[in-house]
N, C-alpha and C positions, 0 to 999 in steps of 0.2 A: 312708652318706648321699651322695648322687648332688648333681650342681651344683649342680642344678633346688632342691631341700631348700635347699645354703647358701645359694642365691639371694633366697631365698623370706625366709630367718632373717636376711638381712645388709638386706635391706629392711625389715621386720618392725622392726628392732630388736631381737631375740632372739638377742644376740651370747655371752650367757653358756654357752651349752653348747660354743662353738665352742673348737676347741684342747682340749678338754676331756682332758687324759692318760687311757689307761688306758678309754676307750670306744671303741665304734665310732663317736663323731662329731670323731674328731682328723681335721684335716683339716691341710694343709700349706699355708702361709703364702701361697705364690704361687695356689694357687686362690682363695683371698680375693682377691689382688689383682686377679687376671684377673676374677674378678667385678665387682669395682667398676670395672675399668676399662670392662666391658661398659654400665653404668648411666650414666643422667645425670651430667651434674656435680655438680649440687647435691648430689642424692640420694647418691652415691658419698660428697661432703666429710660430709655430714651420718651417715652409716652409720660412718665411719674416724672420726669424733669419737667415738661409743658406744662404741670400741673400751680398753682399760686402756693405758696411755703406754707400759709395758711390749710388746702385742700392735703399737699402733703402731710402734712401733718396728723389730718384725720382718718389719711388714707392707711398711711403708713403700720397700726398697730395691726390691721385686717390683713396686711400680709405674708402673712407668713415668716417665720425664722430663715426659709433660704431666701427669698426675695429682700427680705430686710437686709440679711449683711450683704447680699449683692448691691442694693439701693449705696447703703451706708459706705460702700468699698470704694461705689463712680462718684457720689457727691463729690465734691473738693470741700476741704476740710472743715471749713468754716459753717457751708451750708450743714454739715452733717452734724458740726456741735451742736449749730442751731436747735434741728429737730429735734436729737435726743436729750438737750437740755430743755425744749419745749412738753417734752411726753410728761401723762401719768407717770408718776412714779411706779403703777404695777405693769403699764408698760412696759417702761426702762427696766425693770429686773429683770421681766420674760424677756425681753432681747439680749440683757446680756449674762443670763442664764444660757440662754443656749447656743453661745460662744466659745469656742475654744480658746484655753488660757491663754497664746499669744493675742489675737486678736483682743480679748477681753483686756487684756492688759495695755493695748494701744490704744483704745477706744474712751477707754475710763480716762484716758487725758482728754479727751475732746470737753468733757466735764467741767460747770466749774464748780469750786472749793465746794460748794454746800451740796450739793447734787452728788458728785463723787464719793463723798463722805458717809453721804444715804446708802447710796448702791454699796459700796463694800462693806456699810452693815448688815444690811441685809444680804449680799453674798456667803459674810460668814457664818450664817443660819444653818442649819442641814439641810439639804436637798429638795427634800418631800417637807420642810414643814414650811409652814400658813407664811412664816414672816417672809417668802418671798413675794406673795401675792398683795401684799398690802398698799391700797393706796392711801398715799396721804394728805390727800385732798379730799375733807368734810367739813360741815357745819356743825358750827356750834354754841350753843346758847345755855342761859343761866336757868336757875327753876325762879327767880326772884322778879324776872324779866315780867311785862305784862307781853301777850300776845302782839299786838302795834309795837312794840320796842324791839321786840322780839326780828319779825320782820322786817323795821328799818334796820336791822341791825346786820341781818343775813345779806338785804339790800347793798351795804356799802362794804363791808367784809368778804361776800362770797360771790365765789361766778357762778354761770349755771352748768352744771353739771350730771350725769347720773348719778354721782354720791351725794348730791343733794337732796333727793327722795326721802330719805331718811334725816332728821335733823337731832341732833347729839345734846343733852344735858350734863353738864357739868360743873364739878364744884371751882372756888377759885383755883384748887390745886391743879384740874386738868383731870377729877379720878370721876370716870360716866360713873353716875347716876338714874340716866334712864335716856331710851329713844323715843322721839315724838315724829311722827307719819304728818309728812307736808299737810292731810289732810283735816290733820285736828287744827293746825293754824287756819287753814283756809275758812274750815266748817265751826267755829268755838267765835264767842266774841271778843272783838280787840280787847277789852278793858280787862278780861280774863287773867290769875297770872298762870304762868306756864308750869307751878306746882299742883294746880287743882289742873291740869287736864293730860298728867302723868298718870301713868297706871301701876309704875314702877316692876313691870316684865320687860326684864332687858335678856333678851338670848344676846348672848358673846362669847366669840374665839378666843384664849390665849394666846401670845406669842410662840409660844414651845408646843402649838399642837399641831399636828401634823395636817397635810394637805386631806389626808383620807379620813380623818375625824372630823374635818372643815365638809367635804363632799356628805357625807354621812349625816351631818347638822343642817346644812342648807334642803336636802330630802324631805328630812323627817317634818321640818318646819315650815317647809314653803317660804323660804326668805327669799330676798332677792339682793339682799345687802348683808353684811352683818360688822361688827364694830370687834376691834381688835385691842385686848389690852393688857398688861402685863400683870406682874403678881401681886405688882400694890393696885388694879384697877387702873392704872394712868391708861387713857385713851391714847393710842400708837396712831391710826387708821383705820381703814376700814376693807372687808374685801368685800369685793361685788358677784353675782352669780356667773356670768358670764366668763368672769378668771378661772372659774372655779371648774365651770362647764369645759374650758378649752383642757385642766389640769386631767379633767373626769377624761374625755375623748383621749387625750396623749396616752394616760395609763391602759385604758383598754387597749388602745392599740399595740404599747407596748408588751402589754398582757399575751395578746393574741399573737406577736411573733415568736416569744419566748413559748408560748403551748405548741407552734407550728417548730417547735426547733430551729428558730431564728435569732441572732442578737438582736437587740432591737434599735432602729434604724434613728437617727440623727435629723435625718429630712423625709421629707417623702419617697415613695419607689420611683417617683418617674425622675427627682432630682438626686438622686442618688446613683454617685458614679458609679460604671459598670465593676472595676476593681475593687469595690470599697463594698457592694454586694455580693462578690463571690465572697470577700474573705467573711463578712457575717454569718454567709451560709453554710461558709466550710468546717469551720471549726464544730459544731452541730454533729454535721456530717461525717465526719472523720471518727468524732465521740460514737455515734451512734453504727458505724461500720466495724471498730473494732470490737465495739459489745457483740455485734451479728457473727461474728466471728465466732463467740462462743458457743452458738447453736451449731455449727460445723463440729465444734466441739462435744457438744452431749451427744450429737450422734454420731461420732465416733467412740462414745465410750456404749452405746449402743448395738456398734457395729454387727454382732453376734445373732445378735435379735433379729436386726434385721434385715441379715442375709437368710435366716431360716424362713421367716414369714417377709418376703418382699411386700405382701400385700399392706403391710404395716406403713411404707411409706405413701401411699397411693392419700392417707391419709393426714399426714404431716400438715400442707399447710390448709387443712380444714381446720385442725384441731387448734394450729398454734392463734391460725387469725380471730376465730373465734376469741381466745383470750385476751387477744393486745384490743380486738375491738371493744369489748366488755371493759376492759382497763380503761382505755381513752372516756368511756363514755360516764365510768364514774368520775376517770378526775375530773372532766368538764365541769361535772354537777358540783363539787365537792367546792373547787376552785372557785364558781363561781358562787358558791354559796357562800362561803367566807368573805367574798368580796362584797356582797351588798349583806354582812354582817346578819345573817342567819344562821351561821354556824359557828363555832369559837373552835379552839384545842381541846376545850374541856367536855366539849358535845364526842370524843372520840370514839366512847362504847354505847352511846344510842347512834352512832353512824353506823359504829361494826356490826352492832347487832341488824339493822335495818338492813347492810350490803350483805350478809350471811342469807338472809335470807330470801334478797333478791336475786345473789348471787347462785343460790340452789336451783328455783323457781326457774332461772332464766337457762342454767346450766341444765334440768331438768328438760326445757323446753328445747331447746336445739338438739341436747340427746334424742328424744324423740324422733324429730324429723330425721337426724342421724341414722339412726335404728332404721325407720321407716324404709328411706334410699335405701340403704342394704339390702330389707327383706326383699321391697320391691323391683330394683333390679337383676337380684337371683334370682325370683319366680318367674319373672318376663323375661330370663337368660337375656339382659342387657347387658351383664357378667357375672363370671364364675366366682367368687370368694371362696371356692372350695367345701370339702363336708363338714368344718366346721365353721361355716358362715355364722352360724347364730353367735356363737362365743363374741365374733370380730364385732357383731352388732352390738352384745351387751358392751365389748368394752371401748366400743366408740359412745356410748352413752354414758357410764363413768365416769369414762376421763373429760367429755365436755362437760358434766357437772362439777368434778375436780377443778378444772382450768377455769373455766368463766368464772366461779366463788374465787379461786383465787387470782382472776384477772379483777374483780369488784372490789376486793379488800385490797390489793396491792394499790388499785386507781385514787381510792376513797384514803388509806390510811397514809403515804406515801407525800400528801401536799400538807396532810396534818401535822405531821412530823417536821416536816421543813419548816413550820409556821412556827413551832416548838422550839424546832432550833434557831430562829429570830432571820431563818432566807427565804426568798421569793418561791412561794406554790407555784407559783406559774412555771419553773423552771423543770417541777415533774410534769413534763410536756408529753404531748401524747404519744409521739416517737419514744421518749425516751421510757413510758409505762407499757408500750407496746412490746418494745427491744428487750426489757427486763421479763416480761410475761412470754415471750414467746420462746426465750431460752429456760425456764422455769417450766412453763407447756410441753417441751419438750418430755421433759424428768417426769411428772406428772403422766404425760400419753403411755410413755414405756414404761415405766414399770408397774402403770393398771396392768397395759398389755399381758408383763412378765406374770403377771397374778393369775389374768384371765385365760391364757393363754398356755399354763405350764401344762405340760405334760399331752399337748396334743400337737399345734404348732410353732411352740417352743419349749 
Protein backbone atom coordinates (compact mmCIF):
# COMPACT_ATOMS: atom_id res chain seq x y z
CA UNK A 1 0.00 0.00 0.00
CA UNK A 2 1.74 3.36 -1.36
CA UNK A 3 0.81 6.78 0.68
CA UNK A 4 -1.41 7.93 -1.82
CA UNK A 5 -3.89 4.31 -0.62
CA UNK A 6 -3.20 5.53 3.37
CA UNK A 7 -3.97 8.87 2.47
CA UNK A 8 -6.95 8.11 0.72
CA UNK A 9 -8.17 5.47 3.91
CA UNK A 10 -7.07 8.04 6.81
CA UNK A 11 -9.42 10.65 5.13
CA UNK A 12 -12.12 8.18 4.12
CA UNK A 13 -12.33 6.96 7.60
CA UNK A 14 -11.32 3.38 6.82
CA UNK A 15 -8.92 3.18 9.54
CA UNK A 16 -9.56 -0.52 10.28
CA UNK A 17 -7.31 -2.37 7.99
CA UNK A 18 -4.40 0.02 8.92
CA UNK A 19 -1.60 -1.67 11.25
CA UNK A 20 -3.34 -4.62 10.29
CA UNK A 21 -0.35 -7.48 11.50
CA UNK A 22 0.57 -10.08 9.21
CA UNK A 23 -0.83 -8.25 5.72
CA UNK A 24 0.52 -6.35 3.23
CA UNK A 25 -1.28 -3.24 4.59
CA UNK A 26 0.84 -2.81 8.04
CA UNK A 27 2.14 0.30 7.68
CA UNK A 28 4.46 1.99 10.37
CA UNK A 29 3.14 4.50 12.77
CA UNK A 30 5.20 7.60 11.52
CA UNK A 31 3.62 7.40 8.01
CA UNK A 32 0.33 7.87 9.44
CA UNK A 33 1.62 10.77 11.22
CA UNK A 34 3.48 12.36 8.27
CA UNK A 35 0.13 12.02 6.63
CA UNK A 36 -2.11 13.75 8.87
CA UNK A 37 0.45 16.14 9.36
CA UNK A 38 0.17 16.70 5.39
CA UNK A 39 -3.95 17.28 5.86
CA UNK A 40 -6.00 20.09 7.41
CA UNK A 41 -6.28 20.59 10.94
CA UNK A 42 -9.48 19.72 11.31
CA UNK A 43 -9.46 16.90 8.93
CA UNK A 44 -6.14 15.47 10.59
CA UNK A 45 -7.92 15.92 14.44
CA UNK A 46 -11.06 14.31 13.05
CA UNK A 47 -9.04 11.20 11.23
CA UNK A 48 -6.68 10.55 14.78
CA UNK A 49 -10.06 10.47 16.79
CA UNK A 50 -11.19 7.29 14.45
CA UNK A 51 -8.21 5.94 15.39
CA UNK A 52 -8.33 2.83 18.90
CA UNK A 53 -6.64 4.84 22.07
CA UNK A 54 -4.24 2.08 21.79
CA UNK A 55 -3.15 3.09 17.71
CA UNK A 56 -3.36 6.82 19.37
CA UNK A 57 -1.18 6.47 21.26
CA UNK A 58 1.54 5.08 18.98
CA UNK A 59 0.73 7.52 16.64
CA UNK A 60 0.84 10.32 18.61
CA UNK A 61 4.72 10.75 19.57
CA UNK A 62 5.46 10.84 15.39
CA UNK A 63 3.52 13.94 15.25
CA UNK A 64 4.77 16.69 15.58
CA UNK A 65 4.76 19.54 18.50
CA UNK A 66 1.88 21.51 16.38
CA UNK A 67 -0.26 18.60 15.65
CA UNK A 68 0.11 17.18 19.17
CA UNK A 69 -1.20 20.37 21.12
CA UNK A 70 -3.65 20.74 18.41
CA UNK A 71 -4.58 16.66 19.05
CA UNK A 72 -4.36 17.40 22.97
CA UNK A 73 -6.50 20.89 22.66
CA UNK A 74 -9.85 18.75 20.64
CA UNK A 75 -9.51 15.63 22.85
CA UNK A 76 -11.92 16.20 25.87
CA UNK A 77 -10.03 15.98 28.88
CA UNK A 78 -10.04 12.78 30.11
CA UNK A 79 -9.15 11.11 26.71
CA UNK A 80 -6.06 13.62 26.71
CA UNK A 81 -4.89 12.59 30.37
CA UNK A 82 -5.19 9.18 29.22
CA UNK A 83 -2.67 9.40 26.38
CA UNK A 84 -0.14 11.73 28.00
CA UNK A 85 -0.26 9.75 31.17
CA UNK A 86 0.16 6.70 28.81
CA UNK A 87 3.48 8.06 26.77
CA UNK A 88 7.13 7.40 27.27
CA UNK A 89 8.30 9.37 29.69
CA UNK A 90 10.95 11.04 26.83
CA UNK A 91 7.79 11.42 25.02
CA UNK A 92 5.91 13.36 27.65
CA UNK A 93 8.90 15.84 28.15
CA UNK A 94 9.30 16.63 24.31
CA UNK A 95 5.73 17.51 24.31
CA UNK A 96 5.77 19.43 27.01
CA UNK A 97 8.90 20.96 26.42
CA UNK A 98 7.65 22.64 23.58
CA UNK A 99 4.68 24.17 25.28
CA UNK A 100 4.11 27.53 26.20
CA UNK A 101 4.11 28.26 30.01
CA UNK A 102 0.27 28.62 30.15
CA UNK A 103 -0.60 25.61 28.30
CA UNK A 104 2.23 23.75 30.05
CA UNK A 105 0.94 24.60 33.21
CA UNK A 106 -2.79 23.28 32.33
CA UNK A 107 -1.70 20.23 30.91
CA UNK A 108 0.57 19.14 33.69
CA UNK A 109 -2.84 18.81 35.75
CA UNK A 110 -4.22 16.26 33.29
CA UNK A 111 -1.16 14.26 35.04
CA UNK A 112 -1.39 12.08 37.70
CA UNK A 113 0.74 12.56 41.06
CA UNK A 114 3.65 10.24 39.93
CA UNK A 115 3.86 11.32 36.25
CA UNK A 116 3.59 15.14 37.09
CA UNK A 117 6.28 14.92 39.55
CA UNK A 118 8.68 13.36 36.77
CA UNK A 119 7.91 16.01 34.12
CA UNK A 120 8.63 19.09 36.52
CA UNK A 121 11.80 17.31 37.40
CA UNK A 122 12.86 16.98 34.52
CA UNK A 123 11.39 20.46 33.36
CA UNK A 124 13.60 22.00 35.96
CA UNK A 125 16.87 20.74 34.08
CA UNK A 126 18.34 23.32 31.54
CA UNK A 127 17.08 23.36 28.32
CA UNK A 128 19.84 21.64 26.14
CA UNK A 129 20.69 19.18 28.76
CA UNK A 130 20.21 15.24 28.29
CA UNK A 131 17.83 14.98 31.63
CA UNK A 132 15.14 16.08 29.30
CA UNK A 133 15.40 13.16 26.85
CA UNK A 134 15.46 10.53 29.28
CA UNK A 135 13.34 7.69 29.34
CA UNK A 136 12.56 5.82 32.13
CA UNK A 137 11.38 2.76 31.04
CA UNK A 138 14.50 0.00 31.03
CA UNK A 139 15.50 -3.28 32.07
CA UNK A 140 17.13 -4.54 34.68
CA UNK A 141 19.11 -7.23 36.06
CA UNK A 142 21.61 -8.49 38.58
CA UNK A 143 25.39 -9.83 37.75
CA UNK A 144 24.42 -12.71 40.50
CA UNK A 145 21.39 -13.68 38.25
CA UNK A 146 22.01 -16.92 35.98
CA UNK A 147 21.06 -16.19 32.27
CA UNK A 148 17.24 -18.45 32.59
CA UNK A 149 16.64 -16.30 35.84
CA UNK A 150 17.72 -13.51 34.10
CA UNK A 151 15.10 -13.89 31.46
CA UNK A 152 12.23 -14.99 33.48
CA UNK A 153 12.87 -12.16 35.24
CA UNK A 154 12.74 -9.53 32.23
CA UNK A 155 9.63 -11.96 31.24
CA UNK A 156 7.41 -10.88 34.22
CA UNK A 157 8.92 -7.33 35.00
CA UNK A 158 9.24 -5.68 31.56
CA UNK A 159 7.19 -5.01 28.50
CA UNK A 160 8.56 -5.09 25.09
CA UNK A 161 9.99 -2.08 24.25
CA UNK A 162 12.80 -0.32 22.22
CA UNK A 163 14.68 0.30 25.51
CA UNK A 164 14.70 -3.14 26.01
CA UNK A 165 17.60 -3.94 23.35
CA UNK A 166 19.97 -3.01 25.75
CA UNK A 167 19.48 -4.68 29.20
CA UNK A 168 21.12 -2.85 32.49
CA UNK A 169 23.22 -4.53 35.35
CA UNK A 170 22.90 -3.38 38.59
CA UNK A 171 23.94 -3.53 42.02
CA UNK A 172 21.14 -3.81 44.94
CA UNK A 173 21.60 -0.09 45.31
CA UNK A 174 20.45 0.75 41.71
CA UNK A 175 24.29 2.14 40.87
CA UNK A 176 24.90 0.27 36.79
CA UNK A 177 27.52 -1.71 36.62
CA UNK A 178 27.61 -2.70 33.12
CA UNK A 179 25.15 -3.16 29.92
CA UNK A 180 24.52 -6.57 28.37
CA UNK A 181 23.11 -6.70 24.41
CA UNK A 182 19.84 -8.91 24.31
CA UNK A 183 22.20 -10.82 22.32
CA UNK A 184 24.59 -12.29 24.84
CA UNK A 185 21.30 -13.57 26.67
CA UNK A 186 19.87 -15.12 23.52
CA UNK A 187 23.56 -16.54 22.25
CA UNK A 188 25.40 -17.64 26.01
CA UNK A 189 23.96 -20.50 27.90
CA UNK A 190 21.15 -20.39 30.45
CA UNK A 191 23.03 -21.89 33.25
CA UNK A 192 25.66 -19.05 32.68
CA UNK A 193 25.84 -16.27 35.38
CA UNK A 194 25.34 -12.91 33.97
CA UNK A 195 28.88 -11.88 35.71
CA UNK A 196 30.93 -14.03 33.39
CA UNK A 197 29.35 -12.60 30.15
CA UNK A 198 29.87 -8.84 31.27
CA UNK A 199 32.68 -7.09 29.73
CA UNK A 200 32.37 -4.22 32.05
CA UNK A 201 32.48 -1.26 29.09
CA UNK A 202 29.68 0.65 29.98
CA UNK A 203 29.63 4.05 27.80
CA UNK A 204 27.15 6.50 29.73
CA UNK A 205 25.50 9.90 29.86
CA UNK A 206 25.45 12.04 33.07
CA UNK A 207 22.45 13.75 34.13
CA UNK A 208 24.05 17.45 33.93
CA UNK A 209 25.55 16.75 30.32
CA UNK A 210 24.22 18.41 27.73
CA UNK A 211 22.04 17.37 24.61
CA UNK A 212 25.26 18.41 22.34
CA UNK A 213 27.77 16.16 24.47
CA UNK A 214 24.86 13.32 24.18
CA UNK A 215 24.77 13.88 20.11
CA UNK A 216 28.53 13.93 20.01
CA UNK A 217 28.69 10.34 22.13
CA UNK A 218 26.07 8.55 20.32
CA UNK A 219 28.40 9.49 16.69
CA UNK A 220 31.36 8.74 17.89
CA UNK A 221 30.18 5.27 19.33
CA UNK A 222 27.54 4.07 17.01
CA UNK A 223 25.16 3.48 20.04
CA UNK A 224 21.60 3.32 19.60
CA UNK A 225 20.77 3.45 23.30
CA UNK A 226 22.76 4.75 26.05
CA UNK A 227 22.08 4.62 30.02
CA UNK A 228 21.88 7.72 32.07
CA UNK A 229 23.10 8.26 35.46
CA UNK A 230 23.98 10.59 38.18
CA UNK A 231 27.10 11.50 40.12
CA UNK A 232 26.88 8.43 42.48
CA UNK A 233 26.19 6.14 39.21
CA UNK A 234 22.51 5.50 40.28
CA UNK A 235 20.95 4.43 36.91
CA UNK A 236 18.09 7.52 36.10
CA UNK A 237 17.10 6.04 32.51
CA UNK A 238 18.02 5.75 29.49
CA UNK A 239 18.13 7.83 26.05
CA UNK A 240 17.52 6.23 22.87
CA UNK A 241 19.13 7.42 19.38
CA UNK A 242 16.15 8.50 17.82
CA UNK A 243 15.49 11.38 20.73
CA UNK A 244 18.50 12.35 20.12
CA UNK A 245 18.42 12.37 16.24
CA UNK A 246 14.91 14.55 16.43
CA UNK A 247 17.16 16.95 19.25
CA UNK A 248 20.27 16.77 16.43
CA UNK A 249 17.53 17.84 13.38
CA UNK A 250 15.73 20.75 15.72
CA UNK A 251 19.34 22.29 16.37
CA UNK A 252 20.48 22.38 12.82
CA UNK A 253 17.41 23.88 11.82
CA UNK A 254 17.49 26.23 14.43
CA UNK A 255 21.11 26.81 13.41
CA UNK A 256 20.36 27.43 9.96
CA UNK A 257 17.66 30.16 10.66
CA UNK A 258 19.65 32.13 13.02
CA UNK A 259 22.81 31.92 9.99
CA UNK A 260 19.92 33.07 7.45
CA UNK A 261 19.09 36.09 10.00
CA UNK A 262 16.03 34.40 11.26
CA UNK A 263 14.75 33.85 14.97
CA UNK A 264 14.21 30.58 15.16
CA UNK A 265 10.86 29.26 14.48
CA UNK A 266 8.55 27.37 17.36
CA UNK A 267 6.75 25.17 14.49
CA UNK A 268 7.29 24.57 11.07
CA UNK A 269 7.01 27.29 8.12
CA UNK A 270 3.93 26.10 6.83
CA UNK A 271 2.32 26.05 10.42
CA UNK A 272 3.58 29.11 11.38
CA UNK A 273 1.21 32.00 11.68
CA UNK A 274 1.69 34.69 8.94
CA UNK A 275 2.15 37.38 11.95
CA UNK A 276 4.19 35.46 14.02
CA UNK A 277 6.73 35.12 10.75
CA UNK A 278 7.07 38.56 9.93
CA UNK A 279 7.79 39.60 13.56
CA UNK A 280 10.81 36.66 13.48
CA UNK A 281 12.06 38.24 10.43
CA UNK A 282 11.96 41.64 11.29
CA UNK A 283 13.78 42.16 14.04
CA UNK A 284 16.85 40.64 11.93
CA UNK A 285 15.99 42.97 9.43
CA UNK A 286 15.53 46.17 11.06
CA UNK A 287 19.37 45.04 12.99
CA UNK A 288 20.78 44.54 9.85
CA UNK A 289 19.23 47.88 7.92
CA UNK A 290 20.38 50.24 10.33
CA UNK A 291 24.01 48.75 10.26
CA UNK A 292 23.53 49.32 6.20
CA UNK A 293 23.04 52.56 6.99
CA UNK A 294 26.42 53.05 7.87
CA UNK A 295 27.84 52.30 4.54
CA UNK A 296 25.70 55.58 3.44
CA UNK A 297 27.74 56.66 6.04
CA UNK A 298 31.59 55.86 5.04
CA UNK A 299 30.71 57.09 1.84
CA UNK A 300 29.90 60.12 2.84
CA UNK A 301 32.85 60.66 4.71
CA UNK A 302 34.23 59.77 1.37
CA UNK A 303 32.37 62.01 -0.45
CA UNK A 304 35.42 64.16 -1.75
CA UNK A 305 37.12 61.21 -3.43
CA UNK A 306 34.64 60.52 -4.89
CA UNK A 307 33.14 63.24 -6.65
CA UNK A 308 37.01 63.73 -8.15
CA UNK A 309 37.18 60.11 -9.52
CA UNK A 310 33.30 59.20 -10.08
CA UNK A 311 34.96 56.12 -11.66
CA UNK A 312 35.69 54.94 -8.04
CA UNK A 313 32.04 54.13 -7.54
CA UNK A 314 31.32 52.15 -10.57
CA UNK A 315 33.23 49.81 -8.39
CA UNK A 316 31.70 49.86 -4.89
CA UNK A 317 29.56 47.10 -4.85
CA UNK A 318 32.16 44.72 -6.75
CA UNK A 319 34.56 45.37 -4.03
CA UNK A 320 32.05 45.34 -0.91
CA UNK A 321 30.27 41.97 -2.03
CA UNK A 322 33.30 40.25 -2.63
CA UNK A 323 34.08 40.73 1.03
CA UNK A 324 30.63 39.90 2.88
CA UNK A 325 30.78 36.86 0.40
CA UNK A 326 34.33 35.64 1.51
CA UNK A 327 32.85 36.49 5.11
CA UNK A 328 29.77 34.35 4.96
CA UNK A 329 31.67 31.48 3.51
CA UNK A 330 34.27 31.37 6.35
CA UNK A 331 31.67 31.70 8.97
CA UNK A 332 29.84 28.77 7.51
CA UNK A 333 33.04 26.61 7.76
CA UNK A 334 34.06 27.89 10.97
CA UNK A 335 30.37 27.36 12.56
CA UNK A 336 30.07 24.28 11.34
CA UNK A 337 33.31 23.11 12.29
CA UNK A 338 32.75 23.81 16.02
CA UNK A 339 29.52 22.08 15.76
CA UNK A 340 30.62 18.59 14.83
CA UNK A 341 33.50 19.47 17.41
CA UNK A 342 36.69 19.95 15.01
CA UNK A 343 37.43 23.09 16.10
CA UNK A 344 37.40 24.53 19.78
CA UNK A 345 38.22 28.41 20.95
CA UNK A 346 41.59 27.31 21.49
CA UNK A 347 42.20 26.24 17.73
CA UNK A 348 41.84 30.36 17.10
CA UNK A 349 45.59 31.21 15.84
CA UNK A 350 45.80 27.93 13.56
CA UNK A 351 42.40 29.07 12.17
CA UNK A 352 43.86 32.71 11.81
CA UNK A 353 46.81 31.68 10.53
CA UNK A 354 45.08 29.10 7.78
CA UNK A 355 42.24 32.34 6.88
CA UNK A 356 45.25 34.83 6.47
CA UNK A 357 46.42 32.87 4.13
CA UNK A 358 43.46 31.86 2.27
CA UNK A 359 42.26 34.94 2.84
CA UNK A 360 45.40 36.45 0.50
CA UNK A 361 45.48 33.62 -2.09
CA UNK A 362 41.61 34.18 -2.72
CA UNK A 363 41.86 38.06 -2.42
CA UNK A 364 44.83 37.60 -4.74
CA UNK A 365 42.62 35.71 -7.08
CA UNK A 366 39.69 37.88 -7.77
CA UNK A 367 42.19 40.89 -7.84
CA UNK A 368 43.40 39.42 -10.79
CA UNK A 369 40.32 38.86 -12.60
CA UNK A 370 39.75 42.50 -11.31
CA UNK A 371 42.76 43.87 -12.89
CA UNK A 372 42.15 41.72 -15.92
CA UNK A 373 38.20 43.32 -16.76
CA UNK A 374 39.83 46.76 -16.55
CA UNK A 375 42.84 46.26 -18.84
CA UNK A 376 40.53 44.38 -21.15
CA UNK A 377 37.78 46.52 -21.39
CA UNK A 378 40.11 49.71 -22.10
CA UNK A 379 41.80 47.99 -24.85
CA UNK A 380 38.49 46.72 -26.49
CA UNK A 381 37.23 50.55 -25.73
CA UNK A 382 34.28 48.63 -23.89
CA UNK A 383 35.17 51.74 -21.62
CA UNK A 384 37.16 54.60 -20.83
CA UNK A 385 38.83 54.49 -17.20
CA UNK A 386 40.67 57.33 -18.40
CA UNK A 387 44.72 57.84 -18.72
CA UNK A 388 45.28 56.48 -15.61
CA UNK A 389 43.50 53.27 -16.03
CA UNK A 390 46.38 51.27 -14.86
CA UNK A 391 46.52 52.83 -11.23
CA UNK A 392 42.35 52.19 -10.97
CA UNK A 393 43.39 48.35 -11.98
CA UNK A 394 46.35 48.16 -9.41
CA UNK A 395 43.99 49.52 -6.89
CA UNK A 396 41.04 47.35 -7.42
CA UNK A 397 43.52 44.54 -6.91
CA UNK A 398 44.62 45.74 -3.32
CA UNK A 399 41.90 46.47 -2.06
CA UNK A 400 40.03 42.96 -3.12
CA UNK A 401 43.09 41.48 -1.44
CA UNK A 402 42.67 43.84 1.57
CA UNK A 403 38.75 43.03 1.90
CA UNK A 404 38.46 39.37 1.15
CA UNK A 405 41.52 38.62 4.15
CA UNK A 406 39.56 40.75 6.01
CA UNK A 407 36.14 39.52 5.06
CA UNK A 408 38.10 35.56 6.04
CA UNK A 409 39.25 36.58 9.54
CA UNK A 410 36.20 38.66 10.44
CA UNK A 411 33.89 35.22 9.21
CA UNK A 412 36.36 32.84 10.84
CA UNK A 413 37.28 34.90 14.08
CA UNK A 414 33.88 36.41 14.87
CA UNK A 415 31.77 32.90 15.77
CA UNK A 416 34.95 32.13 17.91
CA UNK A 417 34.70 34.92 19.99
CA UNK A 418 30.98 34.38 20.62
CA UNK A 419 31.73 30.68 21.63
CA UNK A 420 34.45 32.58 24.17
CA UNK A 421 31.85 34.64 25.30
CA UNK A 422 29.53 31.43 26.32
CA UNK A 423 26.57 32.78 23.05
CA UNK A 424 25.44 30.97 20.05
CA UNK A 425 28.02 31.08 16.66
CA UNK A 426 25.30 30.73 14.87
CA UNK A 427 23.97 34.28 15.59
CA UNK A 428 27.31 35.67 13.53
CA UNK A 429 25.04 34.95 10.65
CA UNK A 430 25.83 35.56 7.31
CA UNK A 431 23.91 38.87 6.93
CA UNK A 432 25.16 40.00 9.83
CA UNK A 433 29.29 39.16 8.61
CA UNK A 434 28.25 40.40 5.41
CA UNK A 435 26.66 43.86 6.86
CA UNK A 436 29.74 44.32 9.15
CA UNK A 437 32.39 43.52 6.10
CA UNK A 438 30.80 45.49 3.57
CA UNK A 439 30.89 48.82 5.75
CA UNK A 440 34.60 47.97 6.70
CA UNK A 441 35.07 47.20 2.68
CA UNK A 442 34.18 50.24 2.27
CA UNK A 443 37.18 52.08 4.55
CA UNK A 444 39.52 49.50 3.00
CA UNK A 445 38.43 50.28 -1.03
CA UNK A 446 39.07 54.10 -0.23
CA UNK A 447 41.68 54.77 1.16
CA UNK A 448 43.94 51.94 -1.11
CA UNK A 449 42.23 54.31 -3.49
CA UNK A 450 43.45 57.65 -1.63
CA UNK A 451 47.17 55.93 -1.59
CA UNK A 452 46.87 54.72 -5.09
CA UNK A 453 45.41 57.36 -6.57
CA UNK A 454 47.03 60.71 -4.89
CA UNK A 455 48.25 62.96 -6.96
CA UNK A 456 46.79 61.95 -10.33
CA UNK A 457 42.98 61.37 -9.90
CA UNK A 458 42.89 62.27 -6.38
Amino acid sequence: MDLKEIKDKIINGDLKSLFYKGTETEIHPSDVAKILKSLPVDIALNSFEGFSEKKKMIIFPFAGHFLQAKIIQHLPEKQAADLLDKLNSDDRYSFFISLKALERSKYLEYLNDENKKATLDMLGYPKQSIARLVNTDFATITESMTIAEANEHLRKNHTDSVTANVIYVVDENGKLLDDVPVRRLVLNEPTKLIRDIMDHVCLQLNIDESTEEAIHKFKEYDRTVLPVTNTDNLLLGVVTVDDVMDVAEQRSTREMQKFGGVESLEYPYVHTPIFSLIKKRAGWLIILFLSEMLTATAMGYFEVEIAKAVVLALFVPLVISSGGNSGSQAATLIIRAMAVKELNVKDWWYVMRREILSGVCLGAILGAIGFLRITVWQYLHWYNYGEHWILMAITIFFSLIGIVLWGTLSGSMIPMLLKRLKLDPATSSAPFVATLVDVTGLVIYFSIAAIMLKGTLL
